[in-house]
C-alpha positions in Angstrom: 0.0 0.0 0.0 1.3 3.4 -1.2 2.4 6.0 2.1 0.5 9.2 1.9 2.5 11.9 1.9 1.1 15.7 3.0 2.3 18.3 0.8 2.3 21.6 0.9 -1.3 22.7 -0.3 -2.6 20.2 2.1 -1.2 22.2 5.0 -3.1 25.2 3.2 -5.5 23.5 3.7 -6.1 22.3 7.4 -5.2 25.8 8.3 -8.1 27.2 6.3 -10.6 24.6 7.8 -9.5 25.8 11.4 -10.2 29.2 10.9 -13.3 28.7 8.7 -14.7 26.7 12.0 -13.3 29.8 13.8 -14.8 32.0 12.8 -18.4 29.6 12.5 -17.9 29.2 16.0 -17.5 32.9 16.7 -21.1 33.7 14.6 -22.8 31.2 16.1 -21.3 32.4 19.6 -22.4 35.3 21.9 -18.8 36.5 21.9 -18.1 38.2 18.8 -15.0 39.6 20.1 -12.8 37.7 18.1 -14.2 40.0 15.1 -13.3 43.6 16.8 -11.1 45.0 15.1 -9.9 47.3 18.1 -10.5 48.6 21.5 -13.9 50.6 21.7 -14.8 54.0 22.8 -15.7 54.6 26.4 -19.0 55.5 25.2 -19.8 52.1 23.5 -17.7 49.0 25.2 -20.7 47.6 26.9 -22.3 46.8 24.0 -19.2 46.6 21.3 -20.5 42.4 20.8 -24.0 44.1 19.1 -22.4 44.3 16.0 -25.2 44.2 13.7 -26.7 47.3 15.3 -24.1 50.0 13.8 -22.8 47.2 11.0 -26.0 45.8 9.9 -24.7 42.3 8.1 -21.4 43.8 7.4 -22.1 45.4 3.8 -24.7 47.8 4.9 -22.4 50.3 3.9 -22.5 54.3 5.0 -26.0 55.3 4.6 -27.0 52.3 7.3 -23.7 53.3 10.0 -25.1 57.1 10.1 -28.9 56.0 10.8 -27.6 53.9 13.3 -26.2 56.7 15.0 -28.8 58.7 14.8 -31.3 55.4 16.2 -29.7 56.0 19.6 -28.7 59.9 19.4 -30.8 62.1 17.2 -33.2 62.3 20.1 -30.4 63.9 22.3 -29.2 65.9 19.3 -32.4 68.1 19.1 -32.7 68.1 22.6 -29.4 69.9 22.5 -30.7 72.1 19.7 -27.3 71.1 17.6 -25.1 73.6 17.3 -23.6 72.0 13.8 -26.8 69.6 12.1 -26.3 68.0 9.5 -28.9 70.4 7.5 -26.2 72.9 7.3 -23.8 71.0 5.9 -26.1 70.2 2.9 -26.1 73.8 2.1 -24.8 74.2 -1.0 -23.5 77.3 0.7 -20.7 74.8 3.4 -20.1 72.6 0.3 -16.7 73.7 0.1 -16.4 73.5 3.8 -16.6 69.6 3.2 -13.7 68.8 1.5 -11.7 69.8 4.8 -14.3 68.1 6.8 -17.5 66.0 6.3 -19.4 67.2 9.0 -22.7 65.2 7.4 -21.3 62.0 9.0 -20.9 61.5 12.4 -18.3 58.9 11.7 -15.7 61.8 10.3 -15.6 63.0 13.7 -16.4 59.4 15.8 -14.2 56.7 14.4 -14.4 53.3 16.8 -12.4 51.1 17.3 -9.0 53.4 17.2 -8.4 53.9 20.5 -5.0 55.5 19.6 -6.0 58.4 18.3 -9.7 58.6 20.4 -10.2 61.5 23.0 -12.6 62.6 25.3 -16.1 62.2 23.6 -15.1 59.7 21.2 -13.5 62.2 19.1 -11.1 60.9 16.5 -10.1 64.4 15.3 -7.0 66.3 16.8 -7.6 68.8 18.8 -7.9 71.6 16.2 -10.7 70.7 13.9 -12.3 73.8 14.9 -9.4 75.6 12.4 -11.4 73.9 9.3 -14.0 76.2 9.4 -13.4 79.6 11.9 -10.0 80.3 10.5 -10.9 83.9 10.0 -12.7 83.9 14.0 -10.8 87.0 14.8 -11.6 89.0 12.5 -14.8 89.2 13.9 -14.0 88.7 17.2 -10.4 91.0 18.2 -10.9 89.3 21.6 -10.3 85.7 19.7 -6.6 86.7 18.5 -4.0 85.1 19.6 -6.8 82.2 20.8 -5.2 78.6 19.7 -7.8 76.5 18.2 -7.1 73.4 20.1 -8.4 75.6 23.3 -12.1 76.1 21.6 -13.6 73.2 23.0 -11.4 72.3 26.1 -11.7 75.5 27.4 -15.3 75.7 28.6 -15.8 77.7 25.7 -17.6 75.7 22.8 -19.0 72.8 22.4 -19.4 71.2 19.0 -23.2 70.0 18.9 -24.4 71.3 22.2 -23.7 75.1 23.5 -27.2 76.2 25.5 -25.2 76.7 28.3 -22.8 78.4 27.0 -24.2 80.6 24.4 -23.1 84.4 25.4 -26.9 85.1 25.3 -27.2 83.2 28.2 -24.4 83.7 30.3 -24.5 87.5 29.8 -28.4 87.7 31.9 -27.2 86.0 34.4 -23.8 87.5 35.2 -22.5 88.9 38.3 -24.4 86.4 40.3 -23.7 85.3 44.2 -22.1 82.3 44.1 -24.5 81.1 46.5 -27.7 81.4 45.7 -30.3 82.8 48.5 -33.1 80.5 47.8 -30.1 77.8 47.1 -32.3 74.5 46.5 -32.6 70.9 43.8 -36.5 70.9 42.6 -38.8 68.6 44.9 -39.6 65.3 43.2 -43.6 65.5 42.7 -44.2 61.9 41.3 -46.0 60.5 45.0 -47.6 64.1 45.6 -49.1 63.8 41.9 -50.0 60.7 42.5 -51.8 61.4 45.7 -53.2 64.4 43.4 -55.3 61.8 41.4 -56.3 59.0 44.0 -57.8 61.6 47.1 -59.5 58.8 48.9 -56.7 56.0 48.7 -55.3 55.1 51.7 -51.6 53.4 51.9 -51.3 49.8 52.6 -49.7 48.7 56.0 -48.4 44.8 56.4 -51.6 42.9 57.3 -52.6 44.0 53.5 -49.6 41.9 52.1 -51.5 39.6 49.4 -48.8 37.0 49.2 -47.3 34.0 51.8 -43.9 32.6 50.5 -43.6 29.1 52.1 -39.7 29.3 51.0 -39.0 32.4 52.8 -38.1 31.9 56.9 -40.4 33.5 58.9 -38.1 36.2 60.0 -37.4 37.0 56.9 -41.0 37.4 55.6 -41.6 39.7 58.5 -38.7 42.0 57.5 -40.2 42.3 54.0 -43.7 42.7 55.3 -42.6 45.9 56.9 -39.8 47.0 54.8 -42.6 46.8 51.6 -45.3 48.4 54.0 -42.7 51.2 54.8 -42.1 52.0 51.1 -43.5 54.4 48.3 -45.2 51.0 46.8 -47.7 50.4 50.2 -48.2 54.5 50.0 -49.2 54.1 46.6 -51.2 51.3 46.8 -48.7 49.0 45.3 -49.3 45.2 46.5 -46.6 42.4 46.3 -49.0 40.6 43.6 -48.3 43.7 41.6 -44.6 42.4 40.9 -44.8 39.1 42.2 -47.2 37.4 39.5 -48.0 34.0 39.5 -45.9 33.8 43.1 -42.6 34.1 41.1 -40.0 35.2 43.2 -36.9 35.0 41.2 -36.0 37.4 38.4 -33.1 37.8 36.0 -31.9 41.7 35.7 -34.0 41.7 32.4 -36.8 40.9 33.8 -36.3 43.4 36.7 -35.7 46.4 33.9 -38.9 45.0 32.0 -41.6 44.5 35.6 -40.5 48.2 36.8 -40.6 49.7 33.6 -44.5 48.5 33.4 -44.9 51.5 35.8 -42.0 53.3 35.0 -41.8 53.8 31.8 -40.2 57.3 31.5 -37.6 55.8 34.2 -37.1 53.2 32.3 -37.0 54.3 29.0 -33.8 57.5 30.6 -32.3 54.4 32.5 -31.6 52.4 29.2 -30.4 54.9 27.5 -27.4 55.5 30.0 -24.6 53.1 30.9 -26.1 51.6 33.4 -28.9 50.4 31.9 -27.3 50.4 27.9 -27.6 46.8 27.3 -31.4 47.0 28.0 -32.1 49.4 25.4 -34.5 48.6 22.9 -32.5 50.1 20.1 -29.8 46.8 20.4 -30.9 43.4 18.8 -33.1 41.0 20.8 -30.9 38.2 21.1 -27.7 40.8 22.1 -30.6 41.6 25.0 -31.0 38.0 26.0 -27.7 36.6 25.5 -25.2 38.9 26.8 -26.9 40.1 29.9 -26.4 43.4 32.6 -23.7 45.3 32.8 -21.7 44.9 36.1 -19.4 47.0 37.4 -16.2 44.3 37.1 -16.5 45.4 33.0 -16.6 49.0 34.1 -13.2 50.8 32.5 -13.4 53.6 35.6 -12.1 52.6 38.7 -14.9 50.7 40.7 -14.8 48.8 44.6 -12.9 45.6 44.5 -16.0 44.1 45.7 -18.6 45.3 43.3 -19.8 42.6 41.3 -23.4 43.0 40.9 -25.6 43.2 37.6 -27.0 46.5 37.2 -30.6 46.5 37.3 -33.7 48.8 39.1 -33.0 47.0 42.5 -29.2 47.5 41.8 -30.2 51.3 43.5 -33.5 50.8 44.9 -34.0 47.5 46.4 -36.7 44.7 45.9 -39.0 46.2 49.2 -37.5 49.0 51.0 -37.3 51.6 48.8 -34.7 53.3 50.3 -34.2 56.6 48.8 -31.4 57.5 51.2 -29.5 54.9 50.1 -30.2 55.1 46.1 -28.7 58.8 46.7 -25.1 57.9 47.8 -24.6 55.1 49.4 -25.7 52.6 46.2 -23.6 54.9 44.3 -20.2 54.9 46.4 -20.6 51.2 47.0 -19.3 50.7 43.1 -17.6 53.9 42.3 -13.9 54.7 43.8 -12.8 57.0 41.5 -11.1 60.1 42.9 -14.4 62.4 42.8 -16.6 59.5 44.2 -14.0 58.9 47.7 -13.7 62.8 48.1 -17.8 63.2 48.2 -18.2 62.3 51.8 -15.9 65.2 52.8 -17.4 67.6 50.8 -19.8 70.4 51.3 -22.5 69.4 49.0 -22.4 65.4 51.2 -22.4 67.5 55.2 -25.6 69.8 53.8 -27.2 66.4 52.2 -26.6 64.9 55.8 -28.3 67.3 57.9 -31.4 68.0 55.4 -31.6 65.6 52.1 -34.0 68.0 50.5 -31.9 70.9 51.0 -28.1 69.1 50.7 -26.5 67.6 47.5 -26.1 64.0 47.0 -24.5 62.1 44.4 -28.1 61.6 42.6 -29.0 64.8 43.0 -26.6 66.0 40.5 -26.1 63.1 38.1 -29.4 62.0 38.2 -31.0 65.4 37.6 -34.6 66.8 38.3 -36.1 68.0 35.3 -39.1 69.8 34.7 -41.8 68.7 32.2 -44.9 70.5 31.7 -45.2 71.2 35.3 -43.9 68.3 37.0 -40.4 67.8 38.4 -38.8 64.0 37.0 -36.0 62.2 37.7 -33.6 61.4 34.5 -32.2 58.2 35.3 -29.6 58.3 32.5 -26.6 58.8 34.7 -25.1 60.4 31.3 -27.4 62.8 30.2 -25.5 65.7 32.0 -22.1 64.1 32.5 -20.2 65.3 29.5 -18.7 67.6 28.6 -19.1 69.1 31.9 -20.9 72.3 31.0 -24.0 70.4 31.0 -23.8 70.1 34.6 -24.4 73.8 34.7 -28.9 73.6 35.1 -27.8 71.6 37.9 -25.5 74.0 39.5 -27.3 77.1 38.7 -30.2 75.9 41.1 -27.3 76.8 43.6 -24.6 78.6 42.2 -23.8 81.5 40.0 -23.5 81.3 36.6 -19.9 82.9 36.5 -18.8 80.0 39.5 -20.4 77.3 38.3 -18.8 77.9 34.9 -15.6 78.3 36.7 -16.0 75.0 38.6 -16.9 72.9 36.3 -13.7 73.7 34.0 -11.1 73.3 36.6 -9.8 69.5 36.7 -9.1 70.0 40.4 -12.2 70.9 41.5 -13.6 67.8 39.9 -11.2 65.6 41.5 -11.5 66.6 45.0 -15.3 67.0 44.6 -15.5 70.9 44.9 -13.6 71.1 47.9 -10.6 73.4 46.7 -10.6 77.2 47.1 -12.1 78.8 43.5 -8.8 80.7 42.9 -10.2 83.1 40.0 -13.5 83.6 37.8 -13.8 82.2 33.8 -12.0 83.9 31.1 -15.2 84.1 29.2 -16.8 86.4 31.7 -14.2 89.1 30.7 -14.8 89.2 26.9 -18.6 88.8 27.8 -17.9 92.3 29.8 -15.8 93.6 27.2 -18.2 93.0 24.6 -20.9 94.6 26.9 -18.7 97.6 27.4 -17.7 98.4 23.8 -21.1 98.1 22.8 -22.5 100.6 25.4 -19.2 102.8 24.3 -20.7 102.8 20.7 -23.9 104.1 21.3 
């Protein structure tokens, strides 16, 4: 019998089989990360494994990548009232301004997967993209000379799509502020008084109106959940374990959590998934990406987190199944993940010692990154953790309930204050208070 012999081709071959059932195996797989091409943006690593939502099948092409920007962010955009939309660019007017930049795509600017050349906000651009178009700046404005134009955006000055709180309009009614507000106060939630508003003859629960037994549960531990629930918002709002608890079940994956809440909730819900906390839940990001890859937890965070923070992030992450604590979904769920440098410093800071004495009058963590927003007439709770993180102007409707404008502003664009949680000594105002009173004085020297 003749000896087979491999020969060259045929090792060609083997090693095309293995990484054909490679990369099978990796489609069929959950974990796509044997696809990725490169480390992703801060913004998007939770879900970087949904491929298909910003790829489509891979030969969607351009057209498909910008809508699915805009599924998740076009909301936020016009919320933001976009300083540069898209709609200007298409002006034949800016045509010319696109051969230096194509500022129709929001890929020009945001460029995964190329973390060494990505900066704060995603952005893939160096820092003087502004220079494209505002070359000529000060000619118009003397006070710009001299300006360099990687200082526009990092300087608390501009901000490419969203400048509300920085518009000179703005800033210029409320200068020369106190930086301590008289009537220095966060909006009151209003969700149980509104509720109360509409049910006048409801009275709350108390623990002998429990509707369910749990045969599992010890009998101690039944009667700390009978009280704990009959202490809650839930019992003042007429809120009964059966309410949650259908069918008896007692045990729920973080999913099912986001989904049971949200059946009330919605509005929460619908802010919550659209932050990190809650990103993977978003109904923007394929079904089976939902269902397969699970909550984000805190181990996966790329911001320094407690050792011992392991949990998935759902409703009851924050809240708790029964008690409701609101205290504790105000700072102390928050610290018991985050141990970044701003986090520790919080329970030595002013804002955490006014919290402690009076929670409706003091600052907790929630109270400024979960902010109270008005909305025709009532006062809500965004639960996107993001919405007002970055850049940190946006903080400013938060500060203002406080602060100064001209303080706040000041804050918010020194890195040490950040860090130690407001705690240093404000050493001098913003530089763009100065040209706003220039401005005002050359005008009124004109007249």
């Amino acid at each position: 019998m003749k000896n087979y012999k491999f020969k060259f081709w045929h090792y060609g071959l083997v090693v095309t089989l293995i990484v054909a059932a490679l990369i099978t195996y990796n489609l069929e797989a959950s974990d796509k990360s044997f696809f990725l091409s490169g480390e992703t943006s801060h913004g998007h690593h939770q879900i970087e494994l949904a491929c298909t939502t910003c790829h489509g099948d891979g030969f969607a092409g351009q057209d498909f990548m910008q809508q699915a920007c805009l599924n998740c962010h076009a909301e936020e955009l016009v919320q933001a009232n976009d300083s540069h939309p898209r709609k200007k660019f298409l002006d034949p007017r800016n045509a010319g301004l696109l051969a230096h930049l194509d500022a129709r795509l929001c890929v020009s600017c945001h460029t995964e997967h190329k973390p060494e050349i990505t900066h704060e906000m995603g952005v893939t651009l160096a820092g003087d993209f502004c220079v494209h178009c505002h070359s000529d700046i000060a000619e118009d404005r003397p006070s710009h000379a001299g300006f360099g134009f990687d200082t526009c955006a990092s300087a608390g000055c501009h901000n490419y799509h969203d400048n509300r709180f920085l518009y000179e309009d703005f800033l210029a009614e409320r200068i020369d502020t106190p930086d301590l507000l008289a009537n220095a106060q966060l909006p009151l939630r209003t969700l149980v008084i509104e509720w109360q508003k509409t049910h006048p003859d409801s009275r709350p629960l108390t623990a002998h109106d429990m509707d369910m037994e749990i045969e599992s549960v010890a009998p101690e531990t039944l009667t700390g959940i009978r009280h704990a629930w009959a202490d809650s918002t839930h019992a003042l709002t007429n809120t009964n374990c059966s309410s949650c608890h259908v069918d008896n079940q007692t045990e729920f994956t973080s999913a099912e959590i986001v989904t049971m809440c949200g059946g009330c909730h919605a509005e929460q819900r619908e802010t919550f998934t659209q932050g990190k906390h809650g990103l993977r839940f978003s109904s923007q990001l394929p079904e089976e990406f939902r269902r397969t890859v699970g909550a984000m937890s805190p181990v996966a965070a790329q911001i320094a987190m407690q050792p011992a923070a392991s949990t998935e992030l759902s409703c009851t992450s924050c809240h708790g199944a029964h008690e409701l604590d609101m205290r504790f979904a105000a700072v102390e769920a928050c610290l018991g993940c985050h141990d970044d440098e701003h986090s520790r410093n919080y329970r030595a800071s002013a804002h955490f010692k006014a919290w402690q004495s009076d929670a409706a009058e003091g600052v907790s963590c929630a109270g400024c990154h979960l902010p109270r927003e008005e909305n025709n007439g009532r006062i809500a709770i965004n639960h996107n953790q993001n919405h007002n993180l970055q850049p940190n102007e946006k903080m400013l409707p938060v500060c203002l309930s406080c602060h100064g404008v001209e303080f706040s502003v000041a804050v918010l664009a020194d890195e040490r204050q950040l860090k130690s949680n407001f705690r240093s000594p404000v050493s001098k105002g913003h530089d763009t208070f100065n040209l706003i009173r220039d401005r005002i004085a050359r005008i009124k020297t004109n007249k």
